[in-house]
C-alpha positions, 0 to 999 in steps of 0.5 A, a space after each residue: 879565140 882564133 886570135 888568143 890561138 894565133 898570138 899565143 903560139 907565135 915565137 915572140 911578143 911582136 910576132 904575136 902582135 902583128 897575127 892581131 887585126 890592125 885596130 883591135 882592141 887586141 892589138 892595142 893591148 899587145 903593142 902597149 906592153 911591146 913599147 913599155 919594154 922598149 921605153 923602159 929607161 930613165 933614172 926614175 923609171 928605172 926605180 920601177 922593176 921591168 915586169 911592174 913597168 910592163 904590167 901597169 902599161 897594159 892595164 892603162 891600156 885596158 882601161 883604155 879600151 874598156 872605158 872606150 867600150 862604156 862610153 860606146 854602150 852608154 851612147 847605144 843606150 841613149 839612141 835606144 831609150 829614144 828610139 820609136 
């Protein structure tokens, strides 16, 4: 929660970012959305609109950070089912 404190209250999205732990899950997240802004060019991206451009590269990333976590409990589980 000091995190979520922390980058909301900062004065912009970079600002909030860089409050974020460097590696985080967070902090990923954050940067993902701050780059699609940036590369947000293109004839055919242009076709998107900014905020839906912006909207589906964070939840690429989550899905990312999420997939990484089940991959990480699925291997916890295996070492527990084989643990003594």
């Amino acid at each position: 929660t000091d995190a979520r404190t922390k980058f909301w209250k900062a004065a912009s999205v970079q600002a909030g970012s860089a409050t974020l732990k460097e590696g985080s899950p967070f902090r990923f997240i954050a940067d993902s959305g701050i780059k699609a802004t940036e590369h947000h060019e293109g004839a055919l991206l242009e076709q998107i609109d900014l905020n839906t451009w912006v909207s589906m590269s964070i939840q690429r990333a989550v899905d990312k950070v999420q997939s990484r976590l089940q991959d990480g409990l699925a291997f916890l589980a295996t070492v527990g089912s084989t643990a003594p």
